[in-house]
C-alpha positions in Angstrom: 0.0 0.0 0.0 1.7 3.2 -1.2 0.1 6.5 0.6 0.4 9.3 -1.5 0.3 12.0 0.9 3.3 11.0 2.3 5.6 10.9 -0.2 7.5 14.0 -1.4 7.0 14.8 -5.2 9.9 13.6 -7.0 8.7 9.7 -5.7 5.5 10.8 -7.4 7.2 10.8 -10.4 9.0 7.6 -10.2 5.3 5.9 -9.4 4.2 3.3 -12.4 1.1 4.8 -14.2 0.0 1.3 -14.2 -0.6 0.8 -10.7 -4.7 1.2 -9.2 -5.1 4.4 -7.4 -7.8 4.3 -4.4 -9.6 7.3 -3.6 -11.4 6.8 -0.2 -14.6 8.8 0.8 -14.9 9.0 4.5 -12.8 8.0 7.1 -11.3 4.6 6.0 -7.3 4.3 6.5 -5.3 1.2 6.9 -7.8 -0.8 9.4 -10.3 -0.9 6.8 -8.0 -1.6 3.6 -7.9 -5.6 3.8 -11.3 -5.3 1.1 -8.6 -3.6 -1.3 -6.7 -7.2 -1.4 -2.6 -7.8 -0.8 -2.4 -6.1 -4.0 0.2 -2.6 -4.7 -1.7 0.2 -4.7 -1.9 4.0 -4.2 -4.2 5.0 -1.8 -4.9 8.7 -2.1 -6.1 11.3 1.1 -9.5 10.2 1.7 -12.4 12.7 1.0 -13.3 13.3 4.5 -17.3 14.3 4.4 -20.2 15.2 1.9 -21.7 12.1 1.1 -24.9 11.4 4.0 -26.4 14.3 5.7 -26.2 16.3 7.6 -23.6 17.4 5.4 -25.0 15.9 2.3 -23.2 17.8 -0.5 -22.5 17.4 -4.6 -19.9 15.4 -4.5 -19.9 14.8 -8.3 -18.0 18.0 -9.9 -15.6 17.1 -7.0 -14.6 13.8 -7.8 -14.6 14.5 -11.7 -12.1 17.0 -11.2 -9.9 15.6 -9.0 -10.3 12.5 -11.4 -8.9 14.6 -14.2 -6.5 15.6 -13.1 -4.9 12.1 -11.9 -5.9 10.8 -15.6 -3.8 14.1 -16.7 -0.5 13.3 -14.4 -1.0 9.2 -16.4 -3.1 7.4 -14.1 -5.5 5.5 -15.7 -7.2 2.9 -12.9 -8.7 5.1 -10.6 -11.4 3.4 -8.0 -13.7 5.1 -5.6 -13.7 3.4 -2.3 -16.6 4.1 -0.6 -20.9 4.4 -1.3 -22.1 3.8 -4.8 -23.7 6.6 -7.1 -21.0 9.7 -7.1 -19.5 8.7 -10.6 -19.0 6.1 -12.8 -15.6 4.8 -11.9 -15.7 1.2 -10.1 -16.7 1.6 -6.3 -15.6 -0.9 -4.0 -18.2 -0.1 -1.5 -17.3 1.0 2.1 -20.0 2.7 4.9 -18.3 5.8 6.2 -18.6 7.3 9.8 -21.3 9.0 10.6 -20.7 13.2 11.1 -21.3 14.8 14.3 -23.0 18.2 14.4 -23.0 20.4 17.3 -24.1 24.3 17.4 -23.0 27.5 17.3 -19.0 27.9 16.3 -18.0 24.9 12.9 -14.6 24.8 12.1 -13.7 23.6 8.6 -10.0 22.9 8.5 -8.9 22.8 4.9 -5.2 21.4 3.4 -4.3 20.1 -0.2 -2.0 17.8 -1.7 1.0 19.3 -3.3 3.9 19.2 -3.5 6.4 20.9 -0.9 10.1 20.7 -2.0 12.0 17.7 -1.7 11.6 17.2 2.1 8.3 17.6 3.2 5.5 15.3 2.4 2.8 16.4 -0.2 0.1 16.4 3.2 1.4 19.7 4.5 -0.5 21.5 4.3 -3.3 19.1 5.5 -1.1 17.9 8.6 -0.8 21.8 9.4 -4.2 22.6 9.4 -5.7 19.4 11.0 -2.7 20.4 13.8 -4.2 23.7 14.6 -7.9 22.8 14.1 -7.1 19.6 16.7 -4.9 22.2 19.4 -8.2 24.6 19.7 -9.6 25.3 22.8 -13.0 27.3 22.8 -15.5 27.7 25.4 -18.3 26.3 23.8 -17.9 22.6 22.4 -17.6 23.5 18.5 -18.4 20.9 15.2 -14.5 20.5 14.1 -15.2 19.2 10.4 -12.3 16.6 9.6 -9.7 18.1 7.4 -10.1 18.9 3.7 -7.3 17.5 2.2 -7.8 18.8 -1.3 -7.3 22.8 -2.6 -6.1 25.1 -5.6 -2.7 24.7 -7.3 -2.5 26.5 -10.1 1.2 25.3 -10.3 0.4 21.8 -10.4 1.9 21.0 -13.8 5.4 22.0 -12.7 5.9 19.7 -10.1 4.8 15.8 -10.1 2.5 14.8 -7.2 0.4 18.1 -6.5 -3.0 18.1 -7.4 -5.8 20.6 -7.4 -9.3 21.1 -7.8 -11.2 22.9 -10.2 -11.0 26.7 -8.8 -15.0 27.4 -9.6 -15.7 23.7 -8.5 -13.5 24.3 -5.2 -15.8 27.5 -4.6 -19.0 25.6 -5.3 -18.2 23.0 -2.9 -17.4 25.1 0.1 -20.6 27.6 -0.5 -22.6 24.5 -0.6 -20.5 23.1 2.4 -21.6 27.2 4.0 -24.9 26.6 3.2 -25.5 22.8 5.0 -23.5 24.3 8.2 -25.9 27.8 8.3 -28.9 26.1 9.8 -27.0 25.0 13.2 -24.1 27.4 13.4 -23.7 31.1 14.3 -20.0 31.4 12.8 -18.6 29.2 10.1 -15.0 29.5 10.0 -12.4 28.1 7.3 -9.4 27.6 9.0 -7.2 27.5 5.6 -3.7 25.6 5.3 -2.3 26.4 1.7 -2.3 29.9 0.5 -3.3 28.7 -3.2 -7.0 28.2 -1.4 -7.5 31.8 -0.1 -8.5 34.3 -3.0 -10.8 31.0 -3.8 -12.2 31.1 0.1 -12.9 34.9 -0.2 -14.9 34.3 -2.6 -16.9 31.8 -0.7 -17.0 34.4 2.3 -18.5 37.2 0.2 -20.8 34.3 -1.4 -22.2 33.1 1.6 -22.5 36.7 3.5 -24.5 37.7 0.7 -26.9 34.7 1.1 -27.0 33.6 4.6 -27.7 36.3 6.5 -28.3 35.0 9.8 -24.6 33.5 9.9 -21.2 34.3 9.7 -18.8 32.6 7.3 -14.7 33.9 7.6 -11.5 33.0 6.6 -7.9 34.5 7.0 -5.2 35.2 4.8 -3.1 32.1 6.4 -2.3 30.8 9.9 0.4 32.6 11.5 0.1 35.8 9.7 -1.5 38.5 11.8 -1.3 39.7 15.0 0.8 38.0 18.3 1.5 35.1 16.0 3.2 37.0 13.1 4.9 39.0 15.7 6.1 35.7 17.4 7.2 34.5 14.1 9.0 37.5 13.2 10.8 37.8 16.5 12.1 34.1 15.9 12.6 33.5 12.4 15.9 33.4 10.7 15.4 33.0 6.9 14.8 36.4 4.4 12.3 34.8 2.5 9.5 32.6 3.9 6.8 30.9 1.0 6.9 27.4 1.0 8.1 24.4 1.9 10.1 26.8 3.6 11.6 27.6 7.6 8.3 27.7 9.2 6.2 24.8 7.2 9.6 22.5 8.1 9.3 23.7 11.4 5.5 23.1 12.0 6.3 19.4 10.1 8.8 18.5 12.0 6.6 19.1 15.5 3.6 17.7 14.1 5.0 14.7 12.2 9.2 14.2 12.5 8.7 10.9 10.7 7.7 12.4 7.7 10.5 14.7 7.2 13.8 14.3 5.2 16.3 17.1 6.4 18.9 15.0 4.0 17.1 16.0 1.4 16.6 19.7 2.5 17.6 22.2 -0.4 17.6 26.5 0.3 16.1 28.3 -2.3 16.5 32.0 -1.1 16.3 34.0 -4.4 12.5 34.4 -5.1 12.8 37.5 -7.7 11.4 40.1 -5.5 10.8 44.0 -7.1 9.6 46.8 -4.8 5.8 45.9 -5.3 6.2 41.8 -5.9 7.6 39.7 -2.9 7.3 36.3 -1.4 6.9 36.3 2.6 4.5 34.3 4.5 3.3 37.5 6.5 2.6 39.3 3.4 3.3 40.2 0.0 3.3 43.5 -2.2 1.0 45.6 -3.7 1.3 44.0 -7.2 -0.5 40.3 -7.8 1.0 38.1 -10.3 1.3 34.6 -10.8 4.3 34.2 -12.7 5.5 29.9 -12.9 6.9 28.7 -10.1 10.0 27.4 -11.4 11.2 31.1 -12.6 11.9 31.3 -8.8 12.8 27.7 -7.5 13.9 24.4 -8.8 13.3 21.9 -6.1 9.6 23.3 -5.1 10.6 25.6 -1.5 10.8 29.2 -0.9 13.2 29.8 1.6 15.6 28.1 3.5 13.7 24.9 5.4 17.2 24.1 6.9 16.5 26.4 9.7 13.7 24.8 10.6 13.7 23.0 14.1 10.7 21.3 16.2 11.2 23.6 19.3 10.3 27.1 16.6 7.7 24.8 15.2 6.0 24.2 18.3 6.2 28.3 19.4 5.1 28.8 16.6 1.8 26.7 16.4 1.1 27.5 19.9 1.4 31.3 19.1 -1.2 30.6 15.6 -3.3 28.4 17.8 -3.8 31.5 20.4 -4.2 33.9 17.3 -7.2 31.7 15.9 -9.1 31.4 19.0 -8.9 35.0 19.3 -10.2 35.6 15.7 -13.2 33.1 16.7 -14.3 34.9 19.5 -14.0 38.3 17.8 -16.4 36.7 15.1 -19.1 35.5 17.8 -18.7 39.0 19.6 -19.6 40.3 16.2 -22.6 38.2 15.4 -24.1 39.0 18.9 -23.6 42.6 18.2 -24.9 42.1 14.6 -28.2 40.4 16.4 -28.4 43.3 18.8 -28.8 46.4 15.9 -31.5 43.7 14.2 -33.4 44.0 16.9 -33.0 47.7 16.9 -34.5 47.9 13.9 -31.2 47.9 11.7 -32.9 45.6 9.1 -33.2 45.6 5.1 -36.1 48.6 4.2 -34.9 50.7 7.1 -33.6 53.2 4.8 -37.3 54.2 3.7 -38.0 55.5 7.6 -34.8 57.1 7.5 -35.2 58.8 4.4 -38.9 60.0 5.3 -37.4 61.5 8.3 -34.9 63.5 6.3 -37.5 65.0 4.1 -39.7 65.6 7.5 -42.3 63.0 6.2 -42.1 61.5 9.4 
């Protein structure tokens, strides 16, 4: 059994486009794999929810564009493991766990697959985000979706191993995901891990404020990027240039998951082409926005120099973006209760006309 997420992207390459690719919905890892038989096989990140309700969603789009893409990179036996009906490839059928659903505050972690130089695993960015999402502690007793393991690379032709979804199918997905989580929960909250996902997750934001008013649905730039936490990671950092596979993703890897991590392999890539306007930094870039291909700027996949990165800065660190997140959440339920309160003011959609009467002493 070959698991995909945790090989780095050059093994990718070196895979046989021959062998049967598994991609599991629900939670099904090793435990549940003896149906799959002794044979080799690559089992790919398991599509974690969407397929019973509560969080029944349209699955299909999904599945046909991840699909695609595998048939693009040479893969040609793809099976769905898991309930019948979401496509036509072959299903070896599996019952997945049933979801929990509590109210008030949902978290919905999301990764990808990609790749991340020649050191870190292609689940980075989903190990990171399920790492944060699991290290929360809030007041009230939150639904913590399982992690999304699937995003946007737009760069996934340059590099073997990373694959993407559809950007307008990615944005569907999570609106509908929005939508199914509305009814129950006060603040939605995407709690992103790959910055290819985010100008796609404002767009879900401004979709879903604009039609579910009686929730609200946020995301953030990245992890680790604004306030105490991007002052801790500036005050400890060591490297000019931070992207990608880079000090602070080797860092959070090697806390979260040492086993996973090949320092041997570890190659600096310092010389993203930065102009006064254009730059690379996890805390922020310029005021120009450009995607220009990746390997203009770096041969092996990182942005920065990953040999820097230890387990102690990765822990402070994800301690530090842990505190920062829980912060954000309760900033977003202090906003919805203050939203409610001007509702029942009389701050409500029409209240212009009273307001304008008044003007024109009609009132």
């Amino acid at each position: 059994m070959i698991h995909y997420e945790d090989l780095v992207f050059p093994q990718v390459a070196e895979l046989s486009r021959d062998l049967p690719v598994i991609l599991p919905l629900g939670g099904c890892r090793k435990g549940h794999l003896e149906i799959v038989g002794k044979q080799d096989v690559i089992l790919l990140p398991s599509i974690p929810y969407g397929f019973e309700p509560p969080l029944e969603l349209h699955l299909e789009p999904m599945i046909a564009s991840l699909v695609g893409f595998l048939q693009e990179d040479g893969f040609h036996q793809i099976h769905l493991l898991g309930p019948r009906g979401y496509c036509e490839l072959p299903v070896i059928p599996y019952q997945p766990p049933p979801l929990h659903i509590n109210e008030g505050v949902a978290i919905v972690p999301i990764g990808h697959t990609e790749q991340h130089g020649f050191h870190l695993p292609l689940s980075t960015d989903t190990v990171i985000a399920d790492g944060l999402a699991r290290q929360l502690q809030l007041e009230s007793r939150p639904t913590r979706l399982l992690v999304w393991p699937y995003g946007v690379s737009t760069h996934r032709r340059q590099y073997p191993g990373t694959l993407s979804l559809d950007p307008r199918v990615f944005e569907n997905l999570f609106t509908e995901v929005a939508h199914r989580l509305a009814s129950k929960h006060s603040v939605i909250y995407f709690l992103n891990g790959h910055g290819g996902n985010h100008s796609f997750l404002v767009n879900v934001c401004k979709f879903a404020g604009e039609q579910l008013r009686d929730s609200l649905t946020a995301t953030t730039f990245l992890h680790t990027a604004s306030g105490q936490a991007e002052a801790t990671l500036r005050q400890h950092r060591q490297s000019r240039v931070m992207g990608h596979a880079c000090e602070l993703e080797t860092s959070f890897l090697l806390h979260l998951k040492p086993e996973c991590v090949r320092m041997e392999w570890v190659v600096d890539e310092p010389d993203f082409l930065e102009t006064a306007n254009y730059k690379m930094d996890w805390t922020g870039e310029g005021a120009l926005i450009l995607n220009p291909p990746w390997s203009d700027d770096t041969r092996t996949g990182s942005y920065g120099q990953p040999s820097l990165g230890t387990a102690a800065k990765g822990k402070l660190w994800m301690d530090a973006a842990v505190s920062e997140i829980q912060l954000q959440i309760a900033e977003l339920q202090q906003q919805f209760a203050l939203r409610q309160q001007r509702r029942q003011e009389g701050w409500v959609e029409g209240a212009w006309r009273n307001a304008w009467l008044t003007r024109r002493g009609l009132c």
